[in-house]
VEXKOLNU-551793 format. One record per residue (C-alpha): residue in one letter; x, y, z. Coordinates in steps of 0.1 Angstrom, whole numbers, padded with zeros to 4 digits, always signed. Example, Ala and Ser with C-alpha at 12.3 -4.5 7.8 and 13.67 -1.06 7.14 Angstrom:
<sites>
A+0123-0045+0078S+0137-0011+0071
</sites>
This chain:
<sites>
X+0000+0000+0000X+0014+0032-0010X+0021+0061+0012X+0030+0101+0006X+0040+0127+0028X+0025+0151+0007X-0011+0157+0018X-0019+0187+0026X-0022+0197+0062X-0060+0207+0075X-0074+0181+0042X-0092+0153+0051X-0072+0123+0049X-0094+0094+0063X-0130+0082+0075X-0134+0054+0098X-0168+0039+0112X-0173+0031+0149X-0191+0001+0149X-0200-0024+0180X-0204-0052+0155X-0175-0055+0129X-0187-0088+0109X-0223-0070+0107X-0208-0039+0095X-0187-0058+0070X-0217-0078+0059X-0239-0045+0056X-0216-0023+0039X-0200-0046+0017X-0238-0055+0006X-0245-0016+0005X-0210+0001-0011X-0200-0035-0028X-0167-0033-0005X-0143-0063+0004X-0121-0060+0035X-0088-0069+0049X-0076-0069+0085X-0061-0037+0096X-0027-0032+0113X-0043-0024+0151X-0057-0060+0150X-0084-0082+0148X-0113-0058+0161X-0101-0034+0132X-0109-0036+0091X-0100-0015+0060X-0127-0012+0032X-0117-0016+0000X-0135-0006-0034X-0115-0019-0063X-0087-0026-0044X-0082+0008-0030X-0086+0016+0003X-0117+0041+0014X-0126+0036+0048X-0117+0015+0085X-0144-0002+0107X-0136-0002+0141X-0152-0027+0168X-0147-0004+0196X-0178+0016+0201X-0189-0004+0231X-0154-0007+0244X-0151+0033+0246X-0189+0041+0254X-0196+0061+0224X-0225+0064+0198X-0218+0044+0165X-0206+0067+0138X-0189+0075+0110X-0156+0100+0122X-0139+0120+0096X-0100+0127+0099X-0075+0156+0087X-0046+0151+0081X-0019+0180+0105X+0019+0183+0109X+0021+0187+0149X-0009+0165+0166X+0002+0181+0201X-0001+0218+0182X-0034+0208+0171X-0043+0194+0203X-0035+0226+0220X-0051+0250+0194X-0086+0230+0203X-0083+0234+0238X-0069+0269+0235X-0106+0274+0221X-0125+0259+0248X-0132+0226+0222X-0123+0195+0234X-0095+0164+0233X-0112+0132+0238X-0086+0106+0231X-0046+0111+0224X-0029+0121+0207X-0017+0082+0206X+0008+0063+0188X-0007+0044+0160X+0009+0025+0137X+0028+0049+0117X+0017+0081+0132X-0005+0096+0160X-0043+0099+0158X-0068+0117+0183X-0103+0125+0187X-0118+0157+0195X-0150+0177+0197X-0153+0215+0185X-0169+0241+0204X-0207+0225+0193X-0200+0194+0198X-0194+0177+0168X-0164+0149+0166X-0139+0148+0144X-0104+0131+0141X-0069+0142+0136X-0038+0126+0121X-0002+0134+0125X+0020+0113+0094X+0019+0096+0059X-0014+0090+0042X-0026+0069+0020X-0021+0079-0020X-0047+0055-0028X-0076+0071-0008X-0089+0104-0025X-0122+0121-0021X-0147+0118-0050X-0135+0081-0064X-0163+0053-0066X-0170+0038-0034X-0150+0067-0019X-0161+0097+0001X-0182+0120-0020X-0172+0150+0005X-0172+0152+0044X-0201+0179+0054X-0203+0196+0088X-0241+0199+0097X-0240+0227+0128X-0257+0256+0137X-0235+0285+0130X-0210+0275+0097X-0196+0307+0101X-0184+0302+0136X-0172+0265+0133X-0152+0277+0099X-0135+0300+0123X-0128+0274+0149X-0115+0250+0115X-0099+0273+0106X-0080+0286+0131X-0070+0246+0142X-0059+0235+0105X-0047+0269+0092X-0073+0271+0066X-0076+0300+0044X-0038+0313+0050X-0032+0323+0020X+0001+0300+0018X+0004+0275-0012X+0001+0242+0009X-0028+0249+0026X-0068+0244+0021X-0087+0273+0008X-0122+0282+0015X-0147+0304+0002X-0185+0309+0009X-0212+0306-0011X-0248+0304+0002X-0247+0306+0037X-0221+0275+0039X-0185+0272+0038X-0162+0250+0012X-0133+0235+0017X-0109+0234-0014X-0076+0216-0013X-0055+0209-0049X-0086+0224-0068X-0113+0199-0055X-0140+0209-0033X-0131+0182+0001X-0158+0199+0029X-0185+0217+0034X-0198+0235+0067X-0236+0244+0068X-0253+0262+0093X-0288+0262+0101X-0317+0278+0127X-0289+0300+0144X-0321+0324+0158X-0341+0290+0169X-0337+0274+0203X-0316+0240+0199X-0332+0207+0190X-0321+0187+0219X-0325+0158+0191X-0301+0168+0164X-0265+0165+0175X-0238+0186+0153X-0221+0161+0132X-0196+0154+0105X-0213+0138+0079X-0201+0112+0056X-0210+0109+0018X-0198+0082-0002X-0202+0078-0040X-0223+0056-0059X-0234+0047-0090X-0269+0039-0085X-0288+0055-0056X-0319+0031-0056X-0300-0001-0058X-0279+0009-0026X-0310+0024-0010X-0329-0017-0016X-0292-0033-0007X-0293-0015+0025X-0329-0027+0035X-0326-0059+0025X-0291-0061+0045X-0312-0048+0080X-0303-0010+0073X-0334+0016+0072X-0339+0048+0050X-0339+0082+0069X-0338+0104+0040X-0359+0086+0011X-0341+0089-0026X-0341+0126-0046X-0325+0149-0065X-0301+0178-0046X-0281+0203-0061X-0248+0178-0071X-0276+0147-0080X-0294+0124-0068X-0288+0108-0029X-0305+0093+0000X-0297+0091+0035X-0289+0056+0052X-0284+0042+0084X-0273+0011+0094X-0284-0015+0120X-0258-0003+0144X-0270+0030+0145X-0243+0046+0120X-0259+0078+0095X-0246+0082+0063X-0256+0092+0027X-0247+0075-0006X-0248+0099-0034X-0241+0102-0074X-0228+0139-0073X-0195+0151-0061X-0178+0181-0046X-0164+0196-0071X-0207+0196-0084X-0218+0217-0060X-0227+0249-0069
</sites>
């Protein structure tokens, strides 16, 4: 498997599910995305997803282990974890695990100032795993209430919008905030019902959407493999998508747009 140390710092660089059933997950997804897997290096509680051979995503069987909610966990790739770490508390967010050793580099989780979780990663990335590809992350979307906020808080932590060559831009369009790194649209933040009191129900969240060829077909492969439909099929600005969950509890949305569609 191929590595590179020349991702660029603040870009996403991974997505990993917290599962508390890895052979179910593996068995849904792979009936769902059309994945195969392979062990991963932290042992047997821990999978890579492949489409085509090329890595896309981990499944981790630790979500009962650490007490947390099954979910998908997006990643971005830094130079200095314990910089990072310390810019996130500096801004009253929060470290929740690490930074730890892990395999070839450290990894930690954190929640920003709303409370949505998110991962960080200090050292080489994959080449193989690019947003956009089939089977692949479409994009990563933040769904908060105040995108303009939370883009500060981003970037402030990953040095977005610096100005300097090997760093993510951003620009905003709409009320929501993109995330640009090597000309391809990787994020978006979107913000919502700022003046409304908060919906104790809807938990800020970075949202994972992966590419697919045909929306329906995943949408009946998913309820034939136990999942259930949360947001039924339709068209959106980049194409057409639906949002899934699966019988563990973990939200997601398969999709036949891409970043770089959105307006």
């Amino acid at each position: 498997m191929s590595v590179t140390d020349r991702a660029v710092p603040g870009a996403p660089c991974w997505v990993s599910l917290l599962t508390g059933d890895l052979a179910a997950a593996q068995a849904f997804y792979g009936a769902v995305m059309g994945w195969t897997f392979r062990r991963g290096s932290l042992g047997e509680d821990f999978s890579v997803a492949l489409s085509d051979g090329r890595p896309v995503a981990g499944i981790g069987n630790v979500a009962r282990r650490m007490g947390v909610p099954v979910s998908w966990t997006s990643y971005f790739v830094v130079e200095d974890a314990d910089v990072t770490a310390a810019r996130i508390r500096e801004r009253s967010a929060t470290v929740a695990v690490g930074p730890l050793s892990v395999g070839p580099g450290r990894a930690a989780l954190a929640a920003d100032p709303a409370g949505a979780v998110f991962g960080f990663w200090e050292g080489r990335t994959l080449r193989e795993w690019q947003i956009g590809q089939r089977g692949a992350p479409a994009w990563l979307e933040l769904r908060t209430r105040d995108a303009f906020a939370s883009a500060i808080f981003y970037g402030e932590v990953f040095e977005w919008a610096t100005g300097r060559p090997d760093r993510c831009e951003v620009r905003y369009e709409d009320e929501a905030v993109m995330v640009r790194s090597g000309g391809h649209t990787v994020a978006c933040l979107r913000g919502g019902a700022i003046e409304a009191a908060p919906d104790p129900r809807i938990r800020p969240r970075w949202h994972v959407y992966f590419c697919v060829e045909d929306v329906e077909k995943a949408v009946e492969s998913a309820l034939a493999a136990g999942g259930t439909v949360v947001v039924e099929p339709g068209e959106s600005e980049v194409g057409r998508e639906a949002t899934l969950c699966d019988p563990d509890g973990g939200l997601f949305t398969v999709t036949t747009g891409s970043a770089d569609d959105q307006p």
